[in-house]
C-alpha positions, 0 to 999 in steps of 0.5 A, a space after each residue: 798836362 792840362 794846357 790854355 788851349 784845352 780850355 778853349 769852350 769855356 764849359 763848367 764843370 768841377 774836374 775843369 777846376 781842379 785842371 784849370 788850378 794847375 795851369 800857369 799864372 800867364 795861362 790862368 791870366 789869358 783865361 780871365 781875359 777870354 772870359 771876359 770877351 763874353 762875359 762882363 765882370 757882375 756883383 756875383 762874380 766880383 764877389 767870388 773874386 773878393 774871396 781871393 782871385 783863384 775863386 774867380 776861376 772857379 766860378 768861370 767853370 763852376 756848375 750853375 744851378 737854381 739854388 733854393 734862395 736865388 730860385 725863391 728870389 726871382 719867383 718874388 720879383 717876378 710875381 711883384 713886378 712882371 704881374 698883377 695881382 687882383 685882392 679881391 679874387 686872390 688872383 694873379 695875371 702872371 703870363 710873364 712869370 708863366 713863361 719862366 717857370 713851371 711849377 710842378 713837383 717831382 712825382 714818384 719815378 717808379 709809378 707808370 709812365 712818371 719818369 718819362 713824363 718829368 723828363 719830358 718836362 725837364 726837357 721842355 723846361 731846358 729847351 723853353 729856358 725855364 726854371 722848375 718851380 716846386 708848388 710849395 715855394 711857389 706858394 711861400 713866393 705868393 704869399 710873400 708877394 702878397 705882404 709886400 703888396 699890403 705894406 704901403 711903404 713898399 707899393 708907394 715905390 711898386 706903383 711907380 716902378 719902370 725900367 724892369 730889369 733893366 740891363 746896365 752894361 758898360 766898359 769902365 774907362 780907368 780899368 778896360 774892364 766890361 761890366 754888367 748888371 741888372 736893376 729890378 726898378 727904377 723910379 722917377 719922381 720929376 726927374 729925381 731918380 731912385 733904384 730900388 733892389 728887392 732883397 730876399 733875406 732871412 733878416 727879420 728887421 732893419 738891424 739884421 739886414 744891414 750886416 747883409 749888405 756888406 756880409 753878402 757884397 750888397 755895398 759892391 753892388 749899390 756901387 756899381 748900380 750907381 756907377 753904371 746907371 750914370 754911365 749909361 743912362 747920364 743921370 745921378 741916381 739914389 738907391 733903396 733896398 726893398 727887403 722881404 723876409 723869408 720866414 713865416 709870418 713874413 714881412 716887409 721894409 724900406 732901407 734908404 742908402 744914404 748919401 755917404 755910404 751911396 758914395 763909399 760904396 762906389 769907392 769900394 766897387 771901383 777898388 775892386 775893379 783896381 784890384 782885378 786890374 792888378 791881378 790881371 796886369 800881374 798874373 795873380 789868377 792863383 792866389 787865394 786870400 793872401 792876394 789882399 796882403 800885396 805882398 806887404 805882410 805875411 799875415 792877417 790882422 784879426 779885426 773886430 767887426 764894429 757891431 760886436 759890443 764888448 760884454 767884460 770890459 772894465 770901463 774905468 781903466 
């Protein structure tokens, strides 16, 4: 019988899930708030959390690993804003980038010495805290760099970049809860402050990211950016996306947030924060999409989403 105590570590695992699932609402509640001792609600596991509450103890104990996108993500980033890159020699000085991944390919484990060898490396690379970086997507990271790097519209923003990665941790005062993020850049034009987030993406124009923003949470994340910076750093700040698509040829482009949608974006980061206030106040932790009803229905109304254009549809009636 599976019971609060036995969860005590914290440690992920899938067989944890199913355990954890099992418990009381009360006990599931007590875990969150254990949780939450060492580690501050993020957009990521807000997300999960927007699914439905009992997603949120999966991610507590979900297996983390470097999946293909996210690993090419921060490959990105790391290469447009931790080095520098010399056009003229087709060179990068990427001492930083170095220090966080090894690029090298699996090699055959049943020639020679090649099983020891990578398991060394896989040991280094655990010990030194660095992500395994195949040679093929290093060099899409580069090339991807390299056409952020030749759009003026981007490295207008690059050239003036600060505060990297800059951690943006608080308490929220209505709710109790810890929050935490990290902004890529910020950038100061006489004391005007603009957050900029690179957004790695298969959308190969303006139009397709925009259904990404609120498809993959980007709108929960522009709000608590905002909220945080200004809690922390006591200034009111603006927010771009620099978006770099992943698909050959590639490509780059600005996406301003404007005022409005700045300001409904941090009303919905602070409604959710509500409703994990309320999940934990009302022990919810085991509910799944039906938590959103609040008990006011028994069902779901489909909605249609606005960007889908109705195709025959008599306009005269």
């Amino acid at each position: 019988m599976a019971t609060t105590e036995s969860f005590e570590s914290l440690h992920p695992g899938e067989d944890k899930i199913n355990e954890a699932l099992q418990l009381s609402p009360e006990q599931l509640t007590a875990i969150v708030l254990k949780s939450l001792e060492t580690r501050p609600l993020s957009k990521s596991s807000l997300m999960h959390f927007a699914d439905g509450p009992r997603f949120f103890i999966e991610y507590i104990f979900g297996e983390r690993k470097d999946k293909e996108a996210w690993l090419l993500g921060r490959a990105v980033e790391s290469l447009l804003l931790e080095c520098q890159y010399d056009s003229k020699s087709d060179t990068w000085v990427k001492d930083v980038f170095d220090k966080k991944f090894i690029v090298s390919d699996k090699p055959d484990l049943r020639k020679g010495d090649n099983k020891a060898m990578w398991e060394e490396l896989l040991a280094n690379a655990k010990l030194n805290k660095q992500s395994l970086l195949p040679t093929a997507m290093f060099k899409k990271a580069e090339e991807m760099a390299k056409v952020t790097l030749s759009n003026p519209n981007c490295t207008i923003w690059l050239n003036r970049k600060q505060n990297i990665q800059k951690q943006l941790k608080w308490v929220d005062k209505r709710t109790g809860l810890p929050v935490i993020g990290y902004i890529d850049f910020d950038v100061d034009l006489a004391g005007h402050i603009i957050i900029n987030d690179i957004k790695i993406t298969r959308a190969i124009n303006p139009d397709l990211f925009y259904k990404d923003v609120y498809k993959f949470g980007y709108n929960y994340q522009i709000g608590s950016y905002l909220n945080g910076y200004h809690k922390i750093m006591y200034k009111f700040p603006e927010f771009k996306f620099m978006v770099i698509c992943n698909e050959y040829p590639y490509d780059s482009y600005m996406v301003n947030v404007p005022g409005d949608l700045a300001t409904d974006a941090k009303d919905e980061f602070d409604n959710l924060l509500t409703a994990f206030r309320y999940c934990i106040d009302h022990n919810q932790f085991h509910k799944g999409a039906d938590f959103w009803l609040f008990d006011t229905k028994e069902y779901h109304t489909l909605e249609k989403p606005r960007y889908i254009k109705s195709k025959f549809v008599n306009e005269n009636n």
